[in-house]
N, C-alpha and C positions, 0 to 999 in steps of 0.2 A: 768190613769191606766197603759197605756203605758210605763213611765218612771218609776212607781211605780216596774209593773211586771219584767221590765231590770233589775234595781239594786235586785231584790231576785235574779233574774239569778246570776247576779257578783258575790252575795253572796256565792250562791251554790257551785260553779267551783269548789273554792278548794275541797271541800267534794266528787263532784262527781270523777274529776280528780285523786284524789289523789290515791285511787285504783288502778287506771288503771298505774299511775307512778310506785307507789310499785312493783307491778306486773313485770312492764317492765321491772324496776332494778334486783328485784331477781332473773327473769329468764334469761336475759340477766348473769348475776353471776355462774348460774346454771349451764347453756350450755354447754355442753362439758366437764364437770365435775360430778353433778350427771345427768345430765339430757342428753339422748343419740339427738344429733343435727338432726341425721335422722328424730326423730319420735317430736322432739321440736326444732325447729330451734329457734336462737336469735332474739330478736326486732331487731339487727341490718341487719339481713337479711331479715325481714317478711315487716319491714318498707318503708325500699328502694324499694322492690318489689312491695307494696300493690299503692305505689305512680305510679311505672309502669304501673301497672296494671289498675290502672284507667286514665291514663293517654292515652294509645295508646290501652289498651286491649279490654275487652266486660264486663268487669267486673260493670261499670255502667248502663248500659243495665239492668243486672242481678239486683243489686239494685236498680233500677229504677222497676223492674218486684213486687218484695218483697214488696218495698212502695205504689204499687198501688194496690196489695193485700190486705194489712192490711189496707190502710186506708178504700178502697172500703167496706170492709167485716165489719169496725167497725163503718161504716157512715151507713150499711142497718143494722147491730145488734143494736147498739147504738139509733138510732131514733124507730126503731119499740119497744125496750125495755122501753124506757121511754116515750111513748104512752102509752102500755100497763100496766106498773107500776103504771105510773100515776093514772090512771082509775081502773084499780086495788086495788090501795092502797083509796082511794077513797070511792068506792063504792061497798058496802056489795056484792052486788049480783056479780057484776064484779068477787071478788075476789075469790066467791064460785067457779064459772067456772073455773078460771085461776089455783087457785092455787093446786090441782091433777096434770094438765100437767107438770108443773112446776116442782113440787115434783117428777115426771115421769122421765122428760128428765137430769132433774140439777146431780145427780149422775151419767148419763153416761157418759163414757166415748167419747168424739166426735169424736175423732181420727175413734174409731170402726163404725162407722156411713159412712166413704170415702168409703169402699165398695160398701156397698149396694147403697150408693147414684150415684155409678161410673155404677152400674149395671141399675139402673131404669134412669139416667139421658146423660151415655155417659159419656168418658174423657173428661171433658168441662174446661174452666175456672170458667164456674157457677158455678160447684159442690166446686173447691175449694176454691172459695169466701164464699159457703153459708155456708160450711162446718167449717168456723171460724166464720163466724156470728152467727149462731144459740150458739157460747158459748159466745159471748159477749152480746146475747142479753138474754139470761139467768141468765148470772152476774148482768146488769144494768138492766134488768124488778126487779130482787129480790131486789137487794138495793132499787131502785125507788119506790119502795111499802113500804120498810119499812122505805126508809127517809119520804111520803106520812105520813103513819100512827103516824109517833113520833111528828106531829104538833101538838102542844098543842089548845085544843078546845078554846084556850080564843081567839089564834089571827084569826080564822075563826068565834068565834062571833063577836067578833070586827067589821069585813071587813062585816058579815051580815048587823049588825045594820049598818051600814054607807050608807046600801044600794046596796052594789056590789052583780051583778049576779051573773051568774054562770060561764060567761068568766073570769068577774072582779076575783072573788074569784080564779080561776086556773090560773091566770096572777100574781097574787100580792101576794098570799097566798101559793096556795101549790104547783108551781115552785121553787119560792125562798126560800121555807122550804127545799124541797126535793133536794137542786140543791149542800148541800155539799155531800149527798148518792150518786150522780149522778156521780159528777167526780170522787170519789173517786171510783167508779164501771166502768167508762170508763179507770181509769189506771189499774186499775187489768183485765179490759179486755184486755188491749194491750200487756199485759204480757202473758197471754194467748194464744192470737193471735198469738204473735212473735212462743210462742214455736210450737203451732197447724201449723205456714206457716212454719217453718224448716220441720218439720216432713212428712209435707204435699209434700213441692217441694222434700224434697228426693226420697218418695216414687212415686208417680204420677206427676209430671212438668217436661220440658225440658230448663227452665227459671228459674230465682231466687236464692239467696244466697244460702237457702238451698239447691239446686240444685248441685250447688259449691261444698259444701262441700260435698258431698255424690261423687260427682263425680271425685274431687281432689283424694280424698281416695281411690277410686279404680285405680288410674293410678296412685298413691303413689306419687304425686305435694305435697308434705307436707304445704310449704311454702303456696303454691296458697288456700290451706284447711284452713290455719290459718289468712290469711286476710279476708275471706269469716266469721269466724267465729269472728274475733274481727270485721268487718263489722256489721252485724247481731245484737251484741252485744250493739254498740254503736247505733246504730238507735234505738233498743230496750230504752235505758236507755232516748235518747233524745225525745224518745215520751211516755214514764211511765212517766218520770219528768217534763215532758214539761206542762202534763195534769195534776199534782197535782200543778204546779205552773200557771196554768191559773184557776184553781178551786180556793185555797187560793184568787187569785186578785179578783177573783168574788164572793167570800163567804169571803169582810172583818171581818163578824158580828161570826166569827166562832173564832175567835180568834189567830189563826195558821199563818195567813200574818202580816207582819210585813215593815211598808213602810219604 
């Protein structure tokens, strides 16, 4: 599976790269012509820098602060969701309970929620780990219930008749049914995530990309705002893609991998 999941990597690059090339060239073109250098500096300036910056700066630090955020925040939303989905999607009664809050919490907005959470909890790091967890575990509980519920009743009679419990049956059955909703709800969480921890370190942290950028902008660092932001950017895409390409190598039978 190892070598299988590389070469999709290989594959991918140009697709993902290519963006971010385009990008670089037109505005690199741009610069200084429509586009004022003050307020958009060139790759040629933001590059050399951003290499500085990580090299002798704190700017790894900060990065370092951002990824142990989102991973933290999508390893406690991410497991408690698909417990709860699971079981959820499941069992009738389970999902009478659940699904009210569910309905409750999934349109609000969480950003509105750092508040009150900062009032009843203190400036903590807890508040803003939990504070991106509670929307990824809202993401993957919802999917996880509904990739639960779309398994088809033949291959849970199957796995009956053959004899499997009730371990057996959530091991072989409604895991590996539910396990394409699953990644496919942990990449849409991380998207999430990324934007809830920008927003989050601007407003409340002293730490983290988004911190960076919020703070670049007020001392008008334009250059140091824009590494922090194509930063951000690229950790975002490497852990969105990273998790629809380990879902595909674990969900061959879904048809979307391609060894």
């Amino acid at each position: 599976m190892t070598r299988l999941t590389g070469s999709r990597v290989v594959r991918q690059l140009p697709s993902l790269l290519g963006p971010f090339v385009v990008l670089a060239l037109v505005w690199e073109l741009a610069a200084g012509v429509l586009l004022d250098p003050r307020f958009f500096p060139p790759p040629s300036v933001t590059l050399p820098l951003a290499a500085e910056l990580y090299l002798d700066g704190d700017f790894l630090t900060h990065a370092a602060a951002s990824v142990r955020r989102i991973v933290l925040a999508t390893a406690i939303g991410a497991s408690a969701g698909i417990a709860v989905g699971i079981v959820a999607g499941w069992s009738h009664r389970a999902r009478l309970l659940v699904n009210p809050h569910l309905a409750v919490l999934y349109p609000l907005p969480k950003i509105a929620l750092l508040p009150v959470m900062f009032a009843l909890f203190g400036l903590t790091e807890t508040v803003r780990v939990l504070t991106m967890a509670l929307a990824v575990f809202l993401l993957v509980a919802i999917n996880t219930m509904g990739g639960v519920r779309s398994i088809e009743d033949v291959h849970v009679e199957a796995a009956l008749d053959n004899g499997a419990g009730t371990f057996d049956l959530y091991r072989e059955v409604i895991l590996p049914g539910a396990r394409p909703q699953i990644f496919s709800s942990l990449s849409m969480g991380f998207s999430v995530g990324f934007a809830l921890l920008v927003v989050i370190e601007m407003l409340a942290a002293e730490s983290g990309l988004g911190y960076v950028i919020w703070n670049s902008w007020q001392l008008f660092t334009i250059p140091r705002m824009y590494v922090a932001v194509f930063s951000i950017n690229v950790l975002g895409v490497l852990f969105v893609h990273g998790t629809e390409i380990l879902g595909d190598a674990l969900t061959p039978w879904e048809g979307t991998y391609q060894p």
